[in-house]
C-alpha positions in Angstrom: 0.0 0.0 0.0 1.1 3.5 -0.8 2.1 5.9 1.9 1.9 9.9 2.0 3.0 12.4 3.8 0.7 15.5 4.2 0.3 18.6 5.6 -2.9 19.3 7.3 -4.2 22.7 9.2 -4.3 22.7 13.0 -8.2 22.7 12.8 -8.6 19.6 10.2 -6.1 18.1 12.4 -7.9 18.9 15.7 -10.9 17.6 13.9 -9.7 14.4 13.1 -8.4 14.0 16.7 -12.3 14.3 18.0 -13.5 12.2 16.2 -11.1 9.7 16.9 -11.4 10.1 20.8 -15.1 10.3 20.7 -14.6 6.4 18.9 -15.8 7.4 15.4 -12.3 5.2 14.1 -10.0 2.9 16.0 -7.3 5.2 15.3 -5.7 8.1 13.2 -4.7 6.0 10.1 -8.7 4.5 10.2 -9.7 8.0 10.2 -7.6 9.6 7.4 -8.4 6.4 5.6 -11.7 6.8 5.8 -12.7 10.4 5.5 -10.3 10.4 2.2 -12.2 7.1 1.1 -15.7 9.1 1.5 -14.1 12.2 -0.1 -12.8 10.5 -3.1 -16.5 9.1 -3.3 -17.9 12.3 -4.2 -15.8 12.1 -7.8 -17.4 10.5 -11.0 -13.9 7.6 -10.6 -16.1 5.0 -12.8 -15.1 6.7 -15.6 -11.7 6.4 -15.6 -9.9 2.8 -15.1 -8.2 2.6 -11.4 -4.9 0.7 -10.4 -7.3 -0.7 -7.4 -10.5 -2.2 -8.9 -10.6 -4.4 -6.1 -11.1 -2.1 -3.5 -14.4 -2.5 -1.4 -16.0 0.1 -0.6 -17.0 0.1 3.0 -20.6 2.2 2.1 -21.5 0.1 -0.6 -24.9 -0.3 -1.7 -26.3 0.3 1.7 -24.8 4.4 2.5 -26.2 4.6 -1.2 -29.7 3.1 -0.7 -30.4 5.6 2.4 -32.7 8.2 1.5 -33.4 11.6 2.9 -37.2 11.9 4.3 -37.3 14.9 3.9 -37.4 14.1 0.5 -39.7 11.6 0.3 -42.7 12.5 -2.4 -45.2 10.7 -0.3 -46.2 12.9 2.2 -49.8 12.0 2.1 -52.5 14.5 3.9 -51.8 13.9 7.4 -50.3 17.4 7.6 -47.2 19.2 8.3 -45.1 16.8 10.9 -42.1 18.4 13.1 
């Protein structure tokens, strides 16, 4: 596996710290791991061949099957809701 070395601001890196301590990740390395994973998700990377096609994607089909209520079209007539 690859290894970098990056430079990160005090408040991303205070950030990642929190959410480490609060138990979000095991550790740092989960942490950047992860949060990179989920940023890299955002990107269209289908399109393009990658060196990793093997990768599984800890989300999957489940993070994308999760709907936002708010969203939902079937409100029916029960009336606002809170």
């Amino acid at each position: 596996m690859p290894t970098y070395e990056v430079s990160l601001p005090d408040k991303m890196e205070s950030k990642i710290n929190r959410v480490v301590q609060e138990g979000d990740f095991l550790n740092r390395e989960q942490a950047i791991e992860e949060l990179l994973s989920r940023g890299i998700s955002v990107y269209n990377t289908t399109a393009s061949s990658s060196a990793d096609d093997s990768y599984d994607d800890p989300f999957g089909d489940e993070f994308d099957e999760q709907h936002d209520p708010a969203l939902r079209d079937d409100q029916g007539d029960e009336g606002p809701t809170f």
